[in-house]
N, C-alpha and C positions, 0 to 999 in steps of 0.2 A: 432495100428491104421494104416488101410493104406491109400497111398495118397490121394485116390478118397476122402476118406472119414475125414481125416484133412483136404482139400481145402475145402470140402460141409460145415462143420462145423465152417471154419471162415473166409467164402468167404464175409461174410457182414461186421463183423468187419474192416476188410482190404479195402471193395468198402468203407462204413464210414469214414475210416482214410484217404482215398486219398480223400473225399468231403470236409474232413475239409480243410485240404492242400488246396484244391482250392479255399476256403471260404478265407482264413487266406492272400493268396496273398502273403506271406512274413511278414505279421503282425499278430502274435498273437490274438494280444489287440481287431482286428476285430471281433474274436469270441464272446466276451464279456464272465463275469465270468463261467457262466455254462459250454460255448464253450471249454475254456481254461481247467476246470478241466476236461470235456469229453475229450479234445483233448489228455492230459496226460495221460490218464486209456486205450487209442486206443492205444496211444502207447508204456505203457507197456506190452500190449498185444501182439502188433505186434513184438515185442524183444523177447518177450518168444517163440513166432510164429516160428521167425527166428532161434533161438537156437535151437529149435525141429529140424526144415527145414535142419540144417548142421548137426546133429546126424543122423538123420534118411532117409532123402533125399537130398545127397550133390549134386546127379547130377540131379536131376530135375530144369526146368526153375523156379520152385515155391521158390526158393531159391535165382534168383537174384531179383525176383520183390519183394521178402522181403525186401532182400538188399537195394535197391533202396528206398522203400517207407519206412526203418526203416530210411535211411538216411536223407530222406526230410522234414517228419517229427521228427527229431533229431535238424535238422535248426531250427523249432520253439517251442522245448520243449526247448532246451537252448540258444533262442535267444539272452542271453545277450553277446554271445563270439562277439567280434570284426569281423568285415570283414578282416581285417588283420590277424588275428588269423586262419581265415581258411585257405586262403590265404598262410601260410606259413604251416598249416596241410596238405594241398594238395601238397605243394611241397616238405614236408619232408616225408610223407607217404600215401596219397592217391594215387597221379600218381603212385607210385611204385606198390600198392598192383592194382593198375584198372590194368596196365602192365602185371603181373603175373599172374591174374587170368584166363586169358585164354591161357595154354604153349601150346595148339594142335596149335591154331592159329598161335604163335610165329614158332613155328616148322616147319608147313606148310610155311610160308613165307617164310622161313632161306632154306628151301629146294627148293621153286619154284625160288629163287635167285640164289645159289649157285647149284642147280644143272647143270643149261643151263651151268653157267659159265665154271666149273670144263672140261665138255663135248665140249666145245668152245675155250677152250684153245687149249686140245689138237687136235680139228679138224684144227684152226688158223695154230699150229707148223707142221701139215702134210702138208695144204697147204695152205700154206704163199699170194701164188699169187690170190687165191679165199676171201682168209682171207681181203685182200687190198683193196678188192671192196668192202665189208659189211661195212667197218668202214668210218663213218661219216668224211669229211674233217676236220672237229674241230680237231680231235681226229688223223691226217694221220701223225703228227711228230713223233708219238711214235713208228711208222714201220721204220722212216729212219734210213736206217744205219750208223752208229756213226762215225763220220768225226776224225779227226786226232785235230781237234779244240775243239772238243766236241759241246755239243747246249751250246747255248746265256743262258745268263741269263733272256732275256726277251723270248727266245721260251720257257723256261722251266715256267717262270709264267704266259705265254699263256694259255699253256695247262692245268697246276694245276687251275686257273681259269675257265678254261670252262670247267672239270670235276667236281669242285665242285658248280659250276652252275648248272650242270645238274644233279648234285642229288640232290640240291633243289628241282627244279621243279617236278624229281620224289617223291619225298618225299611227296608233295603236293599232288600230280597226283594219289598218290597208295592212299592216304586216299579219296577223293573226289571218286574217279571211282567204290566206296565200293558201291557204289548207283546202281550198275549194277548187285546187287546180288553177289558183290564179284569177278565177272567172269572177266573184268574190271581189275579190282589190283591185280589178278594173271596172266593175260597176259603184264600188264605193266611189272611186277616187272621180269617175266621168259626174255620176250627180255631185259631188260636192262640188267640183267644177262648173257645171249646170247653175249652182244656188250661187256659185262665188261670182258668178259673173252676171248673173239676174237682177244677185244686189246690185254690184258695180253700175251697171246699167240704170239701173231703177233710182239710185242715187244721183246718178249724172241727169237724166230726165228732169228729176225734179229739183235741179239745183244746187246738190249738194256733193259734186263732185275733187271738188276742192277737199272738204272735211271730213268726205270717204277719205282720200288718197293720204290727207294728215294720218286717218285714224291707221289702216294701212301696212303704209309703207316702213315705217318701221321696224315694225316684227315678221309683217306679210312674207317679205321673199325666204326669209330664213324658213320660216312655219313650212311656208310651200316646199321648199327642196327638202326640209325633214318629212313630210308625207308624201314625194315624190321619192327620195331613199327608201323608206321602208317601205311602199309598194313596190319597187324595185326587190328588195331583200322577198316579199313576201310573192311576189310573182316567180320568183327564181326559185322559190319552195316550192310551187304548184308546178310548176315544168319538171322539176325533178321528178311530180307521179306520173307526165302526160310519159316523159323519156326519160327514165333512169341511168342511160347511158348501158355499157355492156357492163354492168354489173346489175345486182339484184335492187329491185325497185327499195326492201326495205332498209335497206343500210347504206343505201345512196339518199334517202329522204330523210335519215338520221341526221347525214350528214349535212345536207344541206340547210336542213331543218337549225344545227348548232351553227352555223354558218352565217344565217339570217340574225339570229338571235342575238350575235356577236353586232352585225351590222347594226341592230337597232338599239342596241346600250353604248355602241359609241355615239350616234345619234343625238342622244339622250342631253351630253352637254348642250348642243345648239341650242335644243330644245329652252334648256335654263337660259341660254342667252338672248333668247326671243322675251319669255318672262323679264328678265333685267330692263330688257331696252323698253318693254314694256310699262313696268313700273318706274322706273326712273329716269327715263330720256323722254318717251314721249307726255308726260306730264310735266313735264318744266316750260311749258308755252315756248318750247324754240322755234325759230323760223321758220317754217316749210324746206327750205333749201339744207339748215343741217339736217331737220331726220329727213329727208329722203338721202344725202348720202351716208346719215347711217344706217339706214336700211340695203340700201344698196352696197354700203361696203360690207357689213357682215356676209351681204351674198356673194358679192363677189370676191371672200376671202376662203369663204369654204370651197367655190367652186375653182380656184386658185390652188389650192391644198387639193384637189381632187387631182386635178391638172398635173402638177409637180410631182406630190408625193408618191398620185396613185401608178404614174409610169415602173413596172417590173422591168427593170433592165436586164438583160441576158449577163447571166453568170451568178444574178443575187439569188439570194435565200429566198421559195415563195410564202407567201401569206402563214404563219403562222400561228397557228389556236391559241388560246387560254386554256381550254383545257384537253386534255389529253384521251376524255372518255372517248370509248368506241362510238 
């Protein structure tokens, strides 16, 4: 069978199964009996639909709007699970697998970020005195040359607070700006790349590469894959206007749009865990050697959790929402 001709053949079943979803509200019971047993036979339909969809057409759009619509209507074939219950299904494996399903995205990120960086460093180490003028005054202690006293303990939690302040805001910023087609959250994410690695550079020029990588490492790699996710999540929003896939541009960006949303309030804990390790590990004067493997294992626990959890194995339930709206 080829595609044209499985979408022609159960393009009505599928437009039926998202009326009932609209009919239903969140409530079943609204269907009434007839409704309810239709609603169940749509959607074993649409399950079968879906398995064909990942044998035979993994990379077609007609595979996530399976996804999606086997999942909403999953909400109300087994209405009886708790909200809590999903609740904690979405944070022990739906964020993970929504995360992993698109690695081009991921990639692209990791690359519009750390490529300026990498290239800004060593432009910053050639020339330090052009490098002083790019970098924001928040950020100008990390060029000074290291005094015979060292920094304060309050210049050093100056600055580790207004770096982890500032990839909050990009954190936010890359997912919201997805609304620009994308174009938006990869010019965010390349200049803050640009400045993260100007400093870096500028810092190491002038001696204080050591006291960068203290201030850092800790929170840094976590910080970075939370605005390297939600540019992810917020670029995968902007592709949905450039290609809607064969459905209609505006209720495929609905979708994707609550889809993103999802991605970046799971997010959100890391986020707190950056803060912690912030306030309370790296101000306890430890070794160099433990925070950087705590920095380095927070990272490579989330990217571990991508790894494991995010794998969809053939036969499971896919990604299921929190909520049920259209």
């Amino acid at each position: 069978m080829t595609l044209d001709a499985f979408i022609e053949a159960r393009r009505g079943s599928w437009t039926e199964l998202e009326a009932q979803i609209e009919r239903a509200k969140g409530r079943p019971e609204r269907l009434g009996a007839e409704g309810v047993r239709r609603l169940g036979t749509l959607y074993r339909g649409a399950a079968a639909d879906l398995a064909l969809a990942r044998r035979r057409f993994p990379t077609d759009p007609v595979r996530g709007r399976l996804e999606r619509l086997v999942g909403r209507a999953a909400l109300l074939v087994y209405e009886g699970r708790s909200r809590r219950t999903s609740i904690a299904s979405f944070f022990k494996r739906d964020y993970w697998r929504t995360v992993a399903e698109r690695p081009a995205l991921l990639a692209g990120a990791w690359l519009l970020l750390l490529g300026p960086a990498i290239l800004a460093a060593f432009w910053a180490m050639q020339n330090p005195d052009a490098a002083t003028s790019f970098i924001p005054g928040d950020f100008a202690a990390a060029t000074d040359p290291p005094s015979d006293a060292g920094t304060t303990a309050a210049q050093e939690a100056v600055f580790s607070v207004e770096l982890f302040t500032h990839n909050i805001q990009v954190t936010f910023l890359a997912f919201a700006l997805g609304i620009t087609l994308g174009i938006g959250t990869g010019l965010l994410i390349a200049f803050n790349g640009l400045l993260l690695g100007t400093i870096a550079g500028a810092a190491i020029e002038a001696g204080n590469g050591e006291a960068f990588a203290e201030f850092v490492i800790p929170h840094g790699p976590i910080e970075l894959t939370c605005i390297v996710v939600t540019a992810a999540a917020g670029m995968r929003m902007g592709w949905t206007l450039v290609d809607p896939g064969r459905g209609e541009r505006r209720p495929a960006l609905a979708r994707e749009a609550r889809t993103a949303v999802l991605v970046v309030l799971g997010t959100m804990p890391w986020l707190v865990a950056a803060g912690i390790t912030e306030a309370f590990v790296r101000s306890q004067g430890l070794p160099s050697g433990v925070l950087i493997a705590v920095g380095l294992g927070l990272f490579g626990l989330y990217w571990s959790l991508v790894f494991i959890l995010g794998r969809t194995r053939e036969g499971t339930a896919p990604p299921v929402p929190l909520t049920d709206a259209p």
